[in-house]
C-alpha atoms as one frame of an Amber mdcrd trajectory, in Angstrom:
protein
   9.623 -87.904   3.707  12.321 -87.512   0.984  13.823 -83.583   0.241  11.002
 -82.800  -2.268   8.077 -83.247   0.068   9.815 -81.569   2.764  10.314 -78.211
   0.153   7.171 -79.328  -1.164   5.397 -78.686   2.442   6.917 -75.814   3.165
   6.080 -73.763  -0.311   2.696 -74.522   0.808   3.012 -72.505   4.011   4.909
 -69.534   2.145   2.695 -69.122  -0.614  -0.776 -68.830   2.003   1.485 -65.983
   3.772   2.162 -64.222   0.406  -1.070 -64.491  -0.508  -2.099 -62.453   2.669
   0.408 -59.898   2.231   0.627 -59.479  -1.321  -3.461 -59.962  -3.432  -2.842
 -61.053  -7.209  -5.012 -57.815  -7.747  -1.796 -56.441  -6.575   0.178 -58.726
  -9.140  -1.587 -57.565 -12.187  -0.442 -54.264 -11.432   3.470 -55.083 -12.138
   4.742 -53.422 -15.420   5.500 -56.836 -16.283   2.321 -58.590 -16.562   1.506
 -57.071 -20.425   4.822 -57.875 -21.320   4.996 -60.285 -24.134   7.558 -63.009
 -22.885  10.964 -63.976 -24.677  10.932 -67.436 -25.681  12.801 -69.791 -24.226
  11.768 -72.671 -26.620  12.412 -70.991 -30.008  16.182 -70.386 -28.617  16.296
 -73.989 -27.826  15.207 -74.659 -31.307  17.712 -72.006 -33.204  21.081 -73.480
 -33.142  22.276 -77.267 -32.039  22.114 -76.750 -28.673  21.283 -74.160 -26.119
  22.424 -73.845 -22.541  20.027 -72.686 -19.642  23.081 -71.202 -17.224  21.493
 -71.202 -13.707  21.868 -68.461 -10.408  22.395 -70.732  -7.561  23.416 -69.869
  -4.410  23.566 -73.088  -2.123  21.358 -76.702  -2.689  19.964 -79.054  -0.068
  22.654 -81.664  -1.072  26.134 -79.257  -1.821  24.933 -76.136   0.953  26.626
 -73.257  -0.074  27.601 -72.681  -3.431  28.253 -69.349  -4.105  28.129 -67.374
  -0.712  27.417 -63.470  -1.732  26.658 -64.327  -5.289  25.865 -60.793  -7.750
  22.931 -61.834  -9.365  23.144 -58.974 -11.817  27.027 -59.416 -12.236  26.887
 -63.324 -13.120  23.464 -63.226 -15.792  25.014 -60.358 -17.144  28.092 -62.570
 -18.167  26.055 -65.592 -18.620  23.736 -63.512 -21.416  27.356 -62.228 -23.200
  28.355 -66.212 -22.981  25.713 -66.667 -25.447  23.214 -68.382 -23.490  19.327
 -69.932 -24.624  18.622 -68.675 -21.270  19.030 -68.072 -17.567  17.623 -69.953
 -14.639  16.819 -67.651 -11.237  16.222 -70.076  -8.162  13.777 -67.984  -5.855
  12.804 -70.259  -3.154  14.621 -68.649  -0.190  14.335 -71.401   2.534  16.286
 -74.335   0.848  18.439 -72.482  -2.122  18.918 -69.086  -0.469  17.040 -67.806
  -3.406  14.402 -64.474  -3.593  11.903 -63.328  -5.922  13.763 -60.005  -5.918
  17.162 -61.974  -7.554  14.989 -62.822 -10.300  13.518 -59.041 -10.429  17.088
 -57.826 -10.447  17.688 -61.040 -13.190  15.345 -59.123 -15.356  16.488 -55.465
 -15.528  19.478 -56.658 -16.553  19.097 -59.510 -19.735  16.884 -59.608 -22.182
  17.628 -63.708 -22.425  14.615 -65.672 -21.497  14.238 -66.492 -17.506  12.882
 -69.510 -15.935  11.543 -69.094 -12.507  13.172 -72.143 -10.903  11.019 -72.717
  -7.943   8.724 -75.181  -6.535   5.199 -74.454  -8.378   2.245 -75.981  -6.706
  -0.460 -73.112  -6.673  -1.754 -70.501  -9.461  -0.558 -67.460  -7.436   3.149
 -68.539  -8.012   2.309 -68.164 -11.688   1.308 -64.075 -11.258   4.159 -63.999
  -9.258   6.261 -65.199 -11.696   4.840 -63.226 -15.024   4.897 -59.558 -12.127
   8.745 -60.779 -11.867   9.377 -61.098 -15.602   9.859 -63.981 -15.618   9.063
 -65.941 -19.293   9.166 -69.350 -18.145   7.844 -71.104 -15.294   8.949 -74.905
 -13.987   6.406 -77.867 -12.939   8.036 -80.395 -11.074   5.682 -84.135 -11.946
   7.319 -85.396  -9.056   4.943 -83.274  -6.891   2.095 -82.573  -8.753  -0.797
 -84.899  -9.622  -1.800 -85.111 -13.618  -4.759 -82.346 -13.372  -2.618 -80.108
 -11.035  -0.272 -80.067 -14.035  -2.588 -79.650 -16.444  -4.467 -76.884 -14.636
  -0.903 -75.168 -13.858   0.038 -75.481 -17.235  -3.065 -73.986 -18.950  -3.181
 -71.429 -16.980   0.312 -70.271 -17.272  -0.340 -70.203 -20.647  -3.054 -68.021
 -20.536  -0.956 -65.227 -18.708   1.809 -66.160 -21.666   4.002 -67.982 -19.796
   6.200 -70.691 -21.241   6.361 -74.236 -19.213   8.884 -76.265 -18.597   7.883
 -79.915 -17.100  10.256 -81.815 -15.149  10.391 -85.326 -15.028  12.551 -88.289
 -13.339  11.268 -90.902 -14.563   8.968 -92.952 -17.315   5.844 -92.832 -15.534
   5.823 -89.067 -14.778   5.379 -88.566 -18.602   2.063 -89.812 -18.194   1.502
 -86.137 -16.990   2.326 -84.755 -19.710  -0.034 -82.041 -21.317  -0.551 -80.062
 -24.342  -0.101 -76.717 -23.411   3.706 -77.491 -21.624   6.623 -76.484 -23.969
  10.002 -78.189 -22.638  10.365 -81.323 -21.338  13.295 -81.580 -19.180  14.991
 -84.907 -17.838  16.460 -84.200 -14.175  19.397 -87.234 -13.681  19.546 -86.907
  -9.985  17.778 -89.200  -7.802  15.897 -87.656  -5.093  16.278 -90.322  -2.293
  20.100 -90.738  -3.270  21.297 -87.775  -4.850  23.531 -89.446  -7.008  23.093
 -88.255 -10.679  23.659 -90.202 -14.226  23.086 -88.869 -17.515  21.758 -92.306
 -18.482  18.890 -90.988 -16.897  18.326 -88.712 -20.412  19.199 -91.231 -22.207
  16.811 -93.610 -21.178  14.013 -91.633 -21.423  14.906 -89.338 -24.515  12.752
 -91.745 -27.019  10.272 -92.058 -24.641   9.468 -88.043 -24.739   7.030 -87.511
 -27.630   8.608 -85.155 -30.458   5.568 -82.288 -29.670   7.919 -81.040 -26.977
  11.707 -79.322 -26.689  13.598 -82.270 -24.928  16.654 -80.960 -22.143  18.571
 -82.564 -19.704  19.256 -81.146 -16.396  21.478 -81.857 -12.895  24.424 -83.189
 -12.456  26.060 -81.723 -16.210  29.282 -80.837 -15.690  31.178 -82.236 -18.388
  31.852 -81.169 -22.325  31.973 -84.622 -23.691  29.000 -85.854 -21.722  27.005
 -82.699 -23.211  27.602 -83.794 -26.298  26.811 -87.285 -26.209  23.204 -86.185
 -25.205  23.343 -83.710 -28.075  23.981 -86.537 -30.349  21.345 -88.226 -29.100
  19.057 -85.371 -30.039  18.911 -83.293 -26.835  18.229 -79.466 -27.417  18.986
 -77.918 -24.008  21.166 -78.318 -21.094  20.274 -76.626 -17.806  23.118 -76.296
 -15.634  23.902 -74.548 -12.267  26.146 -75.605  -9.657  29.474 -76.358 -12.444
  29.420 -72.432 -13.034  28.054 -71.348  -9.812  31.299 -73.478  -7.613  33.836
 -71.189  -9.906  34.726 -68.055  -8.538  33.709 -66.257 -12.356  30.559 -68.250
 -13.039  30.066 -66.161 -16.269  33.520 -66.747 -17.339  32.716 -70.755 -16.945
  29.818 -70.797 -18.673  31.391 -68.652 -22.045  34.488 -71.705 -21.655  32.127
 -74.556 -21.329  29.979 -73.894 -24.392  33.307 -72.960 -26.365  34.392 -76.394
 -25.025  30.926 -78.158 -26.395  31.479 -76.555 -30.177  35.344 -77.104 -30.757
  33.898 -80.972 -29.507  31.424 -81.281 -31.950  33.551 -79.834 -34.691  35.873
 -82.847 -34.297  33.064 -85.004 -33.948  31.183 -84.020 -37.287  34.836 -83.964
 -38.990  35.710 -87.572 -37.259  32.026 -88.832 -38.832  32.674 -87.178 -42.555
  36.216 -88.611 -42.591  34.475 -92.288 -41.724  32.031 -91.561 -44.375
């Protein structure tokens, strides 16, 4: 049983206890769920690129990241940095995450906000929209073709945006109409190890219907923009701001970092030309 299925397994058991403490009747109540999302796909689309800055506070594979992270302190920065958007890890057992970070997330940006979290049942989807949250992730890796198209559908019905990870070639065979991002995660899950060839490899693969972004293991300018060049829209990172002791700070110098690059790259190509 690799990491996934183990997280996998136990988001099952925490969702049936939420369920009993907290109805979605109970959901639809939040101040939240009329709210007509921020888009998280049109800022992708806007400029040349557009990163997702993420709020993690330890991983299965590094532990602690962050230890006492301000969630309110560090999106703050991240929105002034000029973010597409913000990433909010809630599941608390393996990332030391909460549904109230993301809450908190929320009365403070007005950037669009992925729930990162482990989505395998419809009830984490009212959760998500009662949160404010305006995206939501499905992981192919652990869902089966229908449960992404059912997810999907009806995530879209409460106006969510969706964001489907993949690893590999195959899981694009799950790929459905109603998802708006496809993102390319470069770590392996049995290995850990992580390779932007991963994007690379699959970027032609992803039909042109959807927003294409890489994710994991980004920590470098240059690499960023060799996957912009390759037509990449989005970057989701986490752990290269969240290690720093100013995560906002990191994120403002790493996307200065990715435009002074690619104005010497598009000077470097005219000059050739």
């Amino acid at each position: 049983m690799n990491i996934l299925e183990k997280i996998t397994n136990n988001t099952r058991i925490v969702v049936e206890e939420r369920k009993r403490q907290l109805p979605i009747s109970a959901l639809e109540d939040s101040m939240y769920m009329a709210r007509e999302v921020f888009s998280l796909k049109n800022n992708l689309q806007k400029g040349r690129f557009g990163i997702i800055s993420e709020f993690k506070k330890q991983s299965p594979s590094k532990g602690v990241i962050h230890k006492n992270a301000d969630v309110e302190a560090i999106v703050s920065k991240y929105a002034e940095a000029g973010v597409a958007g913000c990433s909010v890890l809630t599941d608390e057992n393996f990332f030391g995450g909460s549904n109230a970070d993301l809450v908190h997330a929320r009365q403070v940006v007005d950037v669009p906000i992925l729930r990162k979290d482990f989505i395998i049942d419809e009830y984490q989807l009212y959760e998500a929209k009662a949160m404010g949250a305006d995206v939501i992730l499905l992981i192919a890796e652990c869902l089966e073709k229908n449960e992404v198209a059912q997810l999907a559908q009806k995530a879209k019905s409460l106006g969510l945006e969706v964001l489907m990870e993949v690893h590999s070639e195959k899981q694009l065979e799950k790929l459905h109409e109603c998802i708006d991002i496809v993102g390319v995660n470069n770590r392996d899950l049995e290995t850990f190890s992580v390779s932007i060839q991963t994007s690379l490899d699959l970027f032609d693969k992803i039909p042109d219907d959807f927003v294409k972004i890489s994710e994991s293991g980004i920590s470098n300018a240059r690499s960023v923009v060799r996957l912009i060049e390759a037509g990449f829209q989005g970057f989701l990172i986490g752990e290269n701001f969240m290690k720093t002791e100013d995560p906002g700070l990191a994120c403002k110098d790493f996307i200065e970092e990715i435009n002074s690059l690619l104005k010497v790259s598009d000077t470097l190509k005219v000059s050739d030309t």
